[in-house]
Every structure is written in C-alpha cells, then in structure tokens.
Legacy VTK file of the C-alpha trace (Angstrom):
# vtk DataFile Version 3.0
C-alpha trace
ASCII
DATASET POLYDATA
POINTS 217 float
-66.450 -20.365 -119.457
-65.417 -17.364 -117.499
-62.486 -18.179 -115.564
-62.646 -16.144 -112.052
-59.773 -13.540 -111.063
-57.387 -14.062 -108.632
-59.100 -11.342 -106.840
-62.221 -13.518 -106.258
-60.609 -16.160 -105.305
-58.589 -14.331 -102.988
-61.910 -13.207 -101.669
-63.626 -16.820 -101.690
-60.639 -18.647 -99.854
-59.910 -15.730 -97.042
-63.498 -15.845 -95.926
-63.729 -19.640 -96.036
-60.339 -20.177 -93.865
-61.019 -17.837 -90.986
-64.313 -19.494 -90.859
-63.197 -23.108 -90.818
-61.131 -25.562 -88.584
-58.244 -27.899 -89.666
-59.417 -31.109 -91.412
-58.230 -34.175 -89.632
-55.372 -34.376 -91.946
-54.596 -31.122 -91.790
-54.128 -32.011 -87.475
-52.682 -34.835 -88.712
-49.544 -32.705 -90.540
-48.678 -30.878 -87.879
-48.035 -33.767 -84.860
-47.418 -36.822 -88.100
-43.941 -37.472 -89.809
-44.511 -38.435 -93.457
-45.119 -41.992 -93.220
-47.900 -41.753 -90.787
-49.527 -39.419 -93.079
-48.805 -41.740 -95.841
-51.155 -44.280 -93.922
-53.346 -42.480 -92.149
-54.291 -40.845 -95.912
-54.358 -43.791 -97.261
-57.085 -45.187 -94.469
-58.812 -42.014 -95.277
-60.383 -43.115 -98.357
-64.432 -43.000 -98.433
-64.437 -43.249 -94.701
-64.879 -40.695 -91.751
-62.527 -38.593 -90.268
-63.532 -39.400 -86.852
-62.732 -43.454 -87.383
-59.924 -42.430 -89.394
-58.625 -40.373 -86.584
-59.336 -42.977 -83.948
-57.908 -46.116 -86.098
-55.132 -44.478 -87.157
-53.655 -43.747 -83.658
-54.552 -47.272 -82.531
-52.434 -48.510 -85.318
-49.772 -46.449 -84.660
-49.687 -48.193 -81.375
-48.276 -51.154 -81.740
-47.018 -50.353 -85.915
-45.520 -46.822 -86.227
-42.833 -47.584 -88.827
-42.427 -49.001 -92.297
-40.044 -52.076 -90.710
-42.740 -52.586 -88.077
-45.784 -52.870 -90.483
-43.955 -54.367 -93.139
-43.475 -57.604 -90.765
-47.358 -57.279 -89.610
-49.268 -60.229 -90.085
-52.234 -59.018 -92.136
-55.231 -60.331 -89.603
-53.807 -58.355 -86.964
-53.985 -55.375 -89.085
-57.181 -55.935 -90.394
-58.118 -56.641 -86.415
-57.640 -53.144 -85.758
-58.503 -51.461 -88.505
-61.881 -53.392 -89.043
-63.762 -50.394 -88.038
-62.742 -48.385 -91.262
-64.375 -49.310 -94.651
-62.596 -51.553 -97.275
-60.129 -52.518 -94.537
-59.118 -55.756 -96.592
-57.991 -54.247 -99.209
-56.514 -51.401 -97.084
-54.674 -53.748 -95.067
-52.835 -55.089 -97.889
-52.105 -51.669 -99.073
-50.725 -50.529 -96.577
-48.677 -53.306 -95.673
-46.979 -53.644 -98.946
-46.685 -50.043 -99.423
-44.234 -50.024 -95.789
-42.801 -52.894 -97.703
-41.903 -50.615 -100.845
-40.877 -48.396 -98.596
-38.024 -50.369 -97.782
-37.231 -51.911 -100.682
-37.080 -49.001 -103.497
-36.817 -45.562 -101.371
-34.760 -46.391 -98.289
-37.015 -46.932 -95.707
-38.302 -43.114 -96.589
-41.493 -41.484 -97.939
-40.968 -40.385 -101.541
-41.683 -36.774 -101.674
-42.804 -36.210 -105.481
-45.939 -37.141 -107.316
-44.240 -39.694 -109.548
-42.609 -41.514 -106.742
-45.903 -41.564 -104.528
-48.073 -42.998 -107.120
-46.262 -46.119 -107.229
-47.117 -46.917 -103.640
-50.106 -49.245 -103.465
-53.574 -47.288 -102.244
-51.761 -43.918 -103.571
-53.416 -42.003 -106.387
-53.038 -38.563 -107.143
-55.254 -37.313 -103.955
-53.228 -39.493 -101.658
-49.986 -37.895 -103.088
-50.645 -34.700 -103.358
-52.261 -34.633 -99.738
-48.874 -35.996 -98.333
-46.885 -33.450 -100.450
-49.022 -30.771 -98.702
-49.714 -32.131 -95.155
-46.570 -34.041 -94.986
-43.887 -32.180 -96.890
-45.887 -28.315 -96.853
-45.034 -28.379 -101.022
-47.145 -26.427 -103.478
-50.145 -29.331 -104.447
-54.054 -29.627 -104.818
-55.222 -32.367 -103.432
-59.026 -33.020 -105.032
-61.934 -35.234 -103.271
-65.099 -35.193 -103.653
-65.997 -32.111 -101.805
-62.963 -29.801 -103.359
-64.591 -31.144 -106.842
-68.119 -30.395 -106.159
-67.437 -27.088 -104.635
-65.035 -25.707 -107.285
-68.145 -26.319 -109.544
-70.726 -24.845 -107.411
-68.368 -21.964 -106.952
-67.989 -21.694 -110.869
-64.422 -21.865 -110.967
-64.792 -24.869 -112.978
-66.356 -27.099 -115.079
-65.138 -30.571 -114.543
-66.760 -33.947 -114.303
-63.858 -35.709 -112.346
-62.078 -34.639 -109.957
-58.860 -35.580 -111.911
-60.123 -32.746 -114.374
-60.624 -30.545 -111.428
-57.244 -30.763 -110.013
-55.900 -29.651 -113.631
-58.664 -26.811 -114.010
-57.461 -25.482 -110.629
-53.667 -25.591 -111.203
-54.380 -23.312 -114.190
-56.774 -20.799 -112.273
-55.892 -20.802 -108.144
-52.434 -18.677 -107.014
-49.860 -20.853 -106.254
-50.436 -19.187 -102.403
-53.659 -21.639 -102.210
-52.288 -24.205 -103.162
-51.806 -25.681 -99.529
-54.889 -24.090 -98.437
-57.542 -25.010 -100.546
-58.077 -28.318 -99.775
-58.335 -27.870 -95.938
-60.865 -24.945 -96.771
-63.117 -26.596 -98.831
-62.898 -29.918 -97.454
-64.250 -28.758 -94.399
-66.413 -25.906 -95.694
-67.960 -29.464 -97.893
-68.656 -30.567 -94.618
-70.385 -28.567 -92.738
-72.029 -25.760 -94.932
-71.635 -26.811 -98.823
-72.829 -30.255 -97.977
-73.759 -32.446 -100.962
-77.595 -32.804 -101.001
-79.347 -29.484 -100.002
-76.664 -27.633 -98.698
-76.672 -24.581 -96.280
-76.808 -21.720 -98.766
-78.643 -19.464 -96.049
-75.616 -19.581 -93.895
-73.327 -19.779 -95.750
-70.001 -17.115 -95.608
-69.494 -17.069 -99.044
-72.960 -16.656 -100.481
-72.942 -13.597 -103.007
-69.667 -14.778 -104.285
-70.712 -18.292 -105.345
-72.704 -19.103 -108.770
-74.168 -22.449 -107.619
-74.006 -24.223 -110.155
-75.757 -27.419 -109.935
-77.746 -26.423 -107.151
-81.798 -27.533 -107.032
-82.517 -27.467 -103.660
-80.591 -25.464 -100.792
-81.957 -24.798 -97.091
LINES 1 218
217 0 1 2 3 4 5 6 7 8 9 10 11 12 13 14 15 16 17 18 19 20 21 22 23 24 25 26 27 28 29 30 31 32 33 34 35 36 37 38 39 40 41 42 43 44 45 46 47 48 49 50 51 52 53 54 55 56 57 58 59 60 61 62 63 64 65 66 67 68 69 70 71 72 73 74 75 76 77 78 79 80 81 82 83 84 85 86 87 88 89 90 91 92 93 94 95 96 97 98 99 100 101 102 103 104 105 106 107 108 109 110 111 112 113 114 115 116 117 118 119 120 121 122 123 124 125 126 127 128 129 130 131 132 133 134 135 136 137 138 139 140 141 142 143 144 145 146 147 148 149 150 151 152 153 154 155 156 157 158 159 160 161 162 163 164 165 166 167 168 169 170 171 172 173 174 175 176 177 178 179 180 181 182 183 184 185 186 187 188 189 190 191 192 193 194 195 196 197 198 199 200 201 202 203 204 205 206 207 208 209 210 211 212 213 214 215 216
C-alpha cells in the first residue's frame, strides 16, 4: 500500500479544520481541568455528544472532584447519569477511577498512556483523548469515525482502530497529532457519515480514494 505524503495530508487536514467546529471534547479542553475530561471522556463512550455534554455538567454539579465522587453513593450517580448508555457500568467506573485517583497518583490525573490505562473505563482512546484535550501532548486518539475515515481516505489499511492509531503514528506529522481527531471526528459526523455518506459535498472530495465506499449521496 501506498502510504500518502505529508503533503497530502497537509492538504486533507487544512481543508477539513477550517471547515469544521470543535467536537464536544474538544469545548470540553478548553473550559475542563483534567479530571473532568477524564470523566466526561469516559461517559463519552458509544453515546452522543449532546447527552454527554448535558450529563456531564449536571454531574459536575453536585461531584466535581475525585474526593467528592469517590464518596458518591453509586444510585445517585447512576440517577443522573441514567440518560447516557451503559450508565451502570459507567457509574462504577467512574467512581472507582476518582477512587484510584486518590489512592495511587495523589489525588491527580496521570498524564502518560501507561498511567491512564490503569484507570477503570480508560483504554487507549480515553487516554490519548485526555493527553490531547486535557494535557495539549502529541497523541491520536482513534474512534470509530477517525478509523473509518483514515480508510476511506486511503491512508490506511486497518481493521481496528487499535491498528489505525499505529498506522497513523507512522504516516501523520507530529503537527496533527492534536488535530486529527477533532477534524475527523466531526467531519465523521456530518459529511463522511457511516452509511451513504455525503461525497457530493464533501471539501475533500478529489483528495480521498474511498475506499469501502458502495453507496454515497
């Protein structure tokens, strides 16, 4: 496989971020310290922005530091995060990650890979988006829509987005780094949509190979 130049991508990801807005993490980095981006990411998971957003601040409420939610009682987190999916599970991640929090790293947000991935709910997406939203370090955070895209794009050829995240590191200027995931996340989202996506408007349109693409409008 032909790996792009930096050139292209230079091309691809200068289009893509004067087109698009910040991602609600992205917001998120700017008016969050690190541990509410720690929990807000980790409420992220396969659920939308907009409840995120909104269930998120309501937590933040009544629990916005590690000693507060590490003393929460579990059914009044789950109370007011009910509106997210998996919020059992969530509930107990979070919960006993504020209590890790305390217990191994001082009451602070670890601020490397290694250290992250120990938290409960954190896997190498969560930690690398804190890294980049939290701590502005040099990471590529991949979900589904920085994984599909980097394939439709022909940057890569990966099948998870674990093997995405390496193929990129290898390929993408260390400048994009930061960038790429608010690009694409959003471009995902509103033009390069999963099922039949928005080829005809798209910004980006003679640049990308789209691969995997059957159908387009």
């Amino acid at each position: 496989m032909e790996r792009p130049t930096h050139a292209e991508i230079d091309r691809v990801l200068n289009i893509i971020v004067k087109e698009e807005s910040l991602t609600m993490l992205g917001k998120m980095g700017v008016k969050y310290d690190p541990f509410k981006v720690l929990i807000s990411t980790i409420l992220s998971a396969r659920a939308k922005d907009e409840v995120t957003e909104v269930v998120a601040e309501k937590l933040f409420e009544k629990y916005d530091t590690a000693e507060k939610l590490a003393r929460a009682d579990k059914k009044d987190v789950i109370r007011i995060i009910k509106r997210i999916g998996f919020y059992n599970m969530k509930s107990k991640n979070i919960i006993n990650t504020a209590k890790m929090l305390l217990e191994k790293f001082d009451g602070k947000v670890p601020d490397t890979l290694e250290q992250l991935t120990e938290l409960p709910g954190v896997g190498r997406k969560v930690a690398n988006c804190v890294l980049v939203y939290a701590y502005k370090q040099d990471a590529i955070p991949v979900d589904t829509h920085v994984h599909r895209i980097s394939n439709r794009l022909g940057w890569v050829k990966t099948k998870k987005p674990e093997e995405t995240e390496q193929a990129l590191e290898k390929i993408l200027p260390k400048k994009h780094w930061q960038a790429i995931n608010d690009a694409l996340v959003t471009h995902g989202k509103t033009i390069c949509v999963p099922i039949s996506p928005f080829c005809s408007k798209c910004p980006i349109y003679s640049h990308c190979k789209r691969k995997g693409v059957k159908t387009s409008r």
